[in-house]
FIKOLZA-1660 file (N, C-alpha, C; in steps of 0.1 Angstrom, whole numbers, plus 5000, padded with zeros to 4 digits):
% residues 86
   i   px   py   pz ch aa at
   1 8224 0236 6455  A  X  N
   1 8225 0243 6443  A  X CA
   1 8239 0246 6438  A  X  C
   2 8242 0243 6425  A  X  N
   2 8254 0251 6418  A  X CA
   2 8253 0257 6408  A  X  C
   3 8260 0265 6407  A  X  N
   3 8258 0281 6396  A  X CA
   3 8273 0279 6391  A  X  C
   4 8274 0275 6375  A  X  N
   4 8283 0274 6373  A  X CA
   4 8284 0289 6360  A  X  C
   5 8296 0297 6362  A  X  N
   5 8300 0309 6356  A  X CA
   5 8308 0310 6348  A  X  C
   6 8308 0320 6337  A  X  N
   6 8323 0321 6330  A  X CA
   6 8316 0327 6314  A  X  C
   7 8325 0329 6305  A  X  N
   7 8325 0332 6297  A  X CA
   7 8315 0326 6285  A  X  C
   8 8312 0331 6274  A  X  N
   8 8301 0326 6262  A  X CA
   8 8316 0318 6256  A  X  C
   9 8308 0302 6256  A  X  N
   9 8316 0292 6247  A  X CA
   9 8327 0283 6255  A  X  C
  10 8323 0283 6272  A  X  N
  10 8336 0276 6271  A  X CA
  10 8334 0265 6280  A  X  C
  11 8320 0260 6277  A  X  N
  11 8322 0245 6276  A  X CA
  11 8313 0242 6289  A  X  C
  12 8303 0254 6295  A  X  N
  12 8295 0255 6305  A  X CA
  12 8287 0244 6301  A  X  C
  13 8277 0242 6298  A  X  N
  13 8267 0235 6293  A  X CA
  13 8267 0223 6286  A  X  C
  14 8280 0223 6277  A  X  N
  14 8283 0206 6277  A  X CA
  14 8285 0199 6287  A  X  C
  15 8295 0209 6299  A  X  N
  15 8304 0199 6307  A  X CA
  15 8289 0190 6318  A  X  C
  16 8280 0201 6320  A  X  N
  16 8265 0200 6330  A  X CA
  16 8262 0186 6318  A  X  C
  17 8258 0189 6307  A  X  N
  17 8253 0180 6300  A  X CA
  17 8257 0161 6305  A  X  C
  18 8270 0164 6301  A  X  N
  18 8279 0151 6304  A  X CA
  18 8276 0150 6315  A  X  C
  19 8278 0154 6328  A  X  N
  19 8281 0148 6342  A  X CA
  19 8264 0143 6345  A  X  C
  20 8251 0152 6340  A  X  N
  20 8240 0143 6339  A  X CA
  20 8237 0133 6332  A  X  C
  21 8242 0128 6322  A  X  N
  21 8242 0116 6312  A  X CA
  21 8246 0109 6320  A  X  C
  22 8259 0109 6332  A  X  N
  22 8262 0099 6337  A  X CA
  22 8256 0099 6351  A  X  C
  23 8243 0100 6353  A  X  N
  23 8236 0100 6364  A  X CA
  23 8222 0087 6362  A  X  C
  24 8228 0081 6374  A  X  N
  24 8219 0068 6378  A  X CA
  24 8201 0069 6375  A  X  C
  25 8195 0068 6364  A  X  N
  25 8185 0069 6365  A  X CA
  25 8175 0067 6374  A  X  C
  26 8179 0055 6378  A  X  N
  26 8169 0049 6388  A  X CA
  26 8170 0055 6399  A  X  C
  27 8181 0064 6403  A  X  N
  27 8182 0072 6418  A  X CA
  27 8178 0087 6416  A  X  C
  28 8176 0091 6399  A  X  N
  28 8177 0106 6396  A  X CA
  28 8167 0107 6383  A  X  C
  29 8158 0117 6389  A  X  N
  29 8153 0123 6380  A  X CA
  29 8156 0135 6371  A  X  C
  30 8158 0136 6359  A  X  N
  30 8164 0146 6357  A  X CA
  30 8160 0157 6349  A  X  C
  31 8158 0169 6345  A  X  N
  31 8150 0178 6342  A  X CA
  31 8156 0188 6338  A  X  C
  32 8156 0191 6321  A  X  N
  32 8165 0202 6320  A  X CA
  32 8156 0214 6309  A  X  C
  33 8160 0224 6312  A  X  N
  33 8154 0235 6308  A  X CA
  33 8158 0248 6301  A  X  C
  34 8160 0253 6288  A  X  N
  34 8162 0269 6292  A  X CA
  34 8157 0278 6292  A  X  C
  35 8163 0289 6296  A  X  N
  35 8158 0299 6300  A  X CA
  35 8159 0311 6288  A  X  C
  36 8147 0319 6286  A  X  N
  36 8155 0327 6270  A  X CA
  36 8145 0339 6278  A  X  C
  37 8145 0349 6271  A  X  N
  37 8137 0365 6275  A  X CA
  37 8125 0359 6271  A  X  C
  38 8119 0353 6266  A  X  N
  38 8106 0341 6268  A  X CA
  38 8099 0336 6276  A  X  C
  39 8108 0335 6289  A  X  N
  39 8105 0324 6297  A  X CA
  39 8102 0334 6308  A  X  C
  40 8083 0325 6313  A  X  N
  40 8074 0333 6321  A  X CA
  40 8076 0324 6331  A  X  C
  41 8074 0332 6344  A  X  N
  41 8072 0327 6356  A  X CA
  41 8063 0312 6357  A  X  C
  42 8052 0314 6348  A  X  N
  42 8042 0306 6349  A  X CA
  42 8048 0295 6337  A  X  C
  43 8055 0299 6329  A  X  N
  43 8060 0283 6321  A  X CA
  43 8073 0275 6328  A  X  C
  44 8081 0287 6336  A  X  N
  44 8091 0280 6347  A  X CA
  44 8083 0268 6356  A  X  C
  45 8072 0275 6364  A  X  N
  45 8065 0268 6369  A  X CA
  45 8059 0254 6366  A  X  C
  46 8055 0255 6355  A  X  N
  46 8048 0243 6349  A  X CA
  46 8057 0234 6345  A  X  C
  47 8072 0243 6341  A  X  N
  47 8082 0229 6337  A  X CA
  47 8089 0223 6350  A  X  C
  48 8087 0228 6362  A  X  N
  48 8090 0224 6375  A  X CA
  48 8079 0212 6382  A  X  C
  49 8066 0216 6379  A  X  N
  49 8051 0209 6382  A  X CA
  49 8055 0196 6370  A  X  C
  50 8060 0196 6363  A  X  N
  50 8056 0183 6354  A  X CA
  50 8070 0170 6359  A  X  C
  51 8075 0172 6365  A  X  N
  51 8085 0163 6371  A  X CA
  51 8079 0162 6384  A  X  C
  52 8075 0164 6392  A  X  N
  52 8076 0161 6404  A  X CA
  52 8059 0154 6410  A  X  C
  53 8051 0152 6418  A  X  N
  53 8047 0149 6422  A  X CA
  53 8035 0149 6432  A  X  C
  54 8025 0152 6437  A  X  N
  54 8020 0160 6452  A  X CA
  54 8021 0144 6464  A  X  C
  55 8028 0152 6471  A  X  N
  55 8031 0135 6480  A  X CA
  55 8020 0137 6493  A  X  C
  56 8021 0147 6500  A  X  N
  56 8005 0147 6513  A  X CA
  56 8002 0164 6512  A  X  C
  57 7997 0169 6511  A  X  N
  57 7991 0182 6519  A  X CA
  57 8000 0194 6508  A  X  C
  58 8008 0201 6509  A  X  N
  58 8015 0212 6503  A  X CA
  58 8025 0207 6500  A  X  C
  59 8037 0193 6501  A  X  N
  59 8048 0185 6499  A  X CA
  59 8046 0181 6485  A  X  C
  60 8052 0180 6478  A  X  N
  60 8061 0175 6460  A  X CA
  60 8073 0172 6463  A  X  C
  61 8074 0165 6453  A  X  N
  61 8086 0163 6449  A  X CA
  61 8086 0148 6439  A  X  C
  62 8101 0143 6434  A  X  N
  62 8101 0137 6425  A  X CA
  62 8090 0122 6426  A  X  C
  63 8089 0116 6419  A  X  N
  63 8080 0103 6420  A  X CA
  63 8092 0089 6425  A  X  C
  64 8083 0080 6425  A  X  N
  64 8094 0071 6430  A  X CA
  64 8103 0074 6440  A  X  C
  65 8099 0082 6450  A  X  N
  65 8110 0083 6455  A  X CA
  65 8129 0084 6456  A  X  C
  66 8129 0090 6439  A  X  N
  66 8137 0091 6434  A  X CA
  66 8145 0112 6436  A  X  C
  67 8157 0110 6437  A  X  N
  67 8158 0129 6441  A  X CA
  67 8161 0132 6424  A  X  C
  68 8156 0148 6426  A  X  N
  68 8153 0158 6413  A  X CA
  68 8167 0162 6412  A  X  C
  69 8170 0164 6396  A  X  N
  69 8182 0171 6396  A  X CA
  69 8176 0184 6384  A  X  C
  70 8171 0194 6386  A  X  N
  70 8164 0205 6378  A  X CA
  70 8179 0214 6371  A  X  C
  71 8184 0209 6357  A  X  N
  71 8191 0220 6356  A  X CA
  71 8190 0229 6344  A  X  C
  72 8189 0242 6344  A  X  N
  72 8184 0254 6338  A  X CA
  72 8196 0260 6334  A  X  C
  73 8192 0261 6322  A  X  N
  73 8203 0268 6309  A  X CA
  73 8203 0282 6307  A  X  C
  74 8213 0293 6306  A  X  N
  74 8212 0302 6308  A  X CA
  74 8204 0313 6314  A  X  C
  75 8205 0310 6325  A  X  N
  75 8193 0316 6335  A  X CA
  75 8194 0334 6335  A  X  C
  76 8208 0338 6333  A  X  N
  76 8208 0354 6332  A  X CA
  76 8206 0357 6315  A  X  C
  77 8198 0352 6307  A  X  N
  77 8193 0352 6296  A  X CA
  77 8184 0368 6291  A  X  C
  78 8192 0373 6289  A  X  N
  78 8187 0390 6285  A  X CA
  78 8176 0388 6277  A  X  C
  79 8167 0400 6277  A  X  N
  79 8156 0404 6264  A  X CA
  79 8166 0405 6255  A  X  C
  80 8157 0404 6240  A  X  N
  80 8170 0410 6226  A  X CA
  80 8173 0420 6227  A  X  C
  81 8183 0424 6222  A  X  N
  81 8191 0439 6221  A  X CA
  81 8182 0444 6210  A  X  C
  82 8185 0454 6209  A  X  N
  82 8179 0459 6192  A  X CA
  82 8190 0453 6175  A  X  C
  83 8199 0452 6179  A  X  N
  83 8203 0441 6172  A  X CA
  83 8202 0428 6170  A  X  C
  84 8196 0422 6180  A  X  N
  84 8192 0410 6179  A  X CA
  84 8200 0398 6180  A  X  C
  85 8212 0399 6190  A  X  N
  85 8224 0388 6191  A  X CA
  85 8219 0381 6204  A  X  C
  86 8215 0388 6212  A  X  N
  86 8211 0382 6230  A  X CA
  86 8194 0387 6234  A  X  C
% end
C-alpha cells in the first residue's frame, strides 16, 4: 500500500495518474476509483468485486492471473460543509 499526502493542488493525482498509464497491461490490472461523502461501504465494495475474480473457496483476486493495482482518490473526502466547498 501507498498513501500519498500533501496539500489541495499539488499534483497528487496526476502524478498516480501518470505512473499508472505507464503500467504493463498485460501484468496489471488496474482500477481507479473515488471516493466523495457519497461513497457507501457497499459501492466501495462492488467497485472492488467488479475487477477481480473468485479463484477456489473464499480466494479473489485479479483474472488472468494478472496482479491488481486499486487506486482510490481522495479517500479522507469529508461530507459537505454547509457552504458547500468539501
Amino acid at each position: 500500500p501507498v498513501l500519498f499526502t500533501g496539500g489541495a493542488g499539488v499534483s497528487k493525482t496526476a502524478n498516480m495518474l501518470q505512473y499508472l498509464q505507464g503500467l504493463d497491461r498485460e501484468k496489471y490490472a488496474v482500477k481507479m476509483t473515488p471516493f466523495s461523502f457519497v461513497t457507501t461501504p457497499e459501492i466501495f465494495q462492488r467497485t472492488l468485486e467488479s475487477c477481480v475474480e473468485k479463484r477456489q473457496g473464499r480466494t479473489f483476486g485479479p483474472p488472468g492471473g494478472k496482479k491488481c493495482v486499486l487506486f482510490i482518490d481522495d479517500i479522507s473526502m469529508p461530507v459537505i460543509n454547509s457552504w458547500g466547498d468539501q
